[in-house]
N, C-alpha and C positions, 0 to 999 in steps of 0.2 A: 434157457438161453438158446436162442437161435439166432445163427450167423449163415448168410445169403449172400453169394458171388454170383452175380447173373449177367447176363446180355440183357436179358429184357426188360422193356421199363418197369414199376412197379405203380399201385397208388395210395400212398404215403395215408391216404384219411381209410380207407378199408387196413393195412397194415396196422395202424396204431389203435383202431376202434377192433382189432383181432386179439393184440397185444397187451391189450388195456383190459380186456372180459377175460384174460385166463385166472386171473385173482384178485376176487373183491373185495378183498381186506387190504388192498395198498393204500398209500394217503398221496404219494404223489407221481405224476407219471411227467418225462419228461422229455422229448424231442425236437428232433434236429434234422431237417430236412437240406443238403446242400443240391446245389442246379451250378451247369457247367457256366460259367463268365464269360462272357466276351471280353476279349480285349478291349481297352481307351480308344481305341481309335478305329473297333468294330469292326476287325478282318477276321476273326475266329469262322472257319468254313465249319469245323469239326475237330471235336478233343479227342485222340485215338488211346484207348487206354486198356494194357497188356497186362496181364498176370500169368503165374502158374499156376495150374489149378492145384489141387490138395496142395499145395508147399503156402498158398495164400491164405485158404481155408483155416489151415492149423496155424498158422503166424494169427490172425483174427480171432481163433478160437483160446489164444494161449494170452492175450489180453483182455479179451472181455472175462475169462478166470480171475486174472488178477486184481482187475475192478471187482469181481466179486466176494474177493478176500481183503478189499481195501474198505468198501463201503457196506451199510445193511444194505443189499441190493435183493429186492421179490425177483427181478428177472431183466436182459438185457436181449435188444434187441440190433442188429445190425445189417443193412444190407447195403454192398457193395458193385458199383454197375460196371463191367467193362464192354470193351469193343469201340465203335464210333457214336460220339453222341454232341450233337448240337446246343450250340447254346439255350439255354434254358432249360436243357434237359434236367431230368432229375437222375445227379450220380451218384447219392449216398442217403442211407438215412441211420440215425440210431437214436435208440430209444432207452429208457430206464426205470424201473420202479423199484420203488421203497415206502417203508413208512413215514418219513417224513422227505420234504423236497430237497434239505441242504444235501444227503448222500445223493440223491437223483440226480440233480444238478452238477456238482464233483464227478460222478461217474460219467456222464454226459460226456462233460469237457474233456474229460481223461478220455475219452474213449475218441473224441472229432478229434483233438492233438497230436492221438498214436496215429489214428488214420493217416492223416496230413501230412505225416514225417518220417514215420516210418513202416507202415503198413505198405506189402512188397506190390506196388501196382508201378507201373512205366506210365508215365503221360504225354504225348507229343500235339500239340499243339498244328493244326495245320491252317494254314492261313489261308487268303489271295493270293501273298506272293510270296509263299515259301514254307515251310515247316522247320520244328526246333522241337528238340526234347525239353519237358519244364524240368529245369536243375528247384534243387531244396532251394529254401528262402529262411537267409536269416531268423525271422521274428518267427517262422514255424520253428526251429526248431528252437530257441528260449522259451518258444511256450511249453515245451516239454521238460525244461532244467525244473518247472516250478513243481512239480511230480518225483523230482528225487527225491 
């Protein structure tokens, strides 16, 4: 299991071609690359996005466990980006393996659902004409009731 909090960009095809040769007996490997959005109406200048360190780390590292006691998981892969990052940036990726793809897949999702809603990162949004803190969103957080 390795979990990665960084500043700096990463590249998502050496990362999972890293991830994927530590054992060659898995059957399915499976990731998920997320990039910052621009808003509808294309003001996004820069997504500012804050953490603690160690208190982020171990929140990160106390989930991807749990996925590993939920599913047959070979190994879990996560990396989280903070600081300023423009659209298109790449801010997250994670990854899964197992013997077969339905655990990869479930752990997957488990794993981009905690990110998104409750993994401890601040996001503020800074535009043209103005900045906002991004508050939760509804449908993130029912995607996480389906995990109870």
């Amino acid at each position: 299991m390795r979990i990665v909090v960084q500043e700096a960009g990463f590249d998502a095809g050496q990362e999972l071609t890293r991830f994927s040769a530590a054992d060659p007996g898995i059957g399915a490997i499976v990731s998920f690359t997320g990039v910052v959005r621009d808003t509808a109406e294309g003001t996004l200048d820069v997504m500012q996005i804050e953490h603690y360190p160690g208190m982020t780390e171990a929140a990160l590292t106390k989930i991807a466990q749990e996925a590993m006691t939920r599913w047959a998981l070979g190994d879990i892969l996560v990396i989280h980006r903070f600081g300023r990052l423009a659209p298109g940036d790449q801010i997250m990726m994670v990854a899964t393996t197992s013997a077969h793809r339905k655990d990869a897949f479930e752990a997957a999702e488990y794993l981009m659902d905690y990110l998104k809603s409750r993994a401890p990162f601040w996001k503020k949004e800074i535009l043209r004409d103005g900045a906002h803190w991004v508050a939760a969103r509804d449908e993130d957080e029912d995607a996480l009731g389906r995990w109870d």
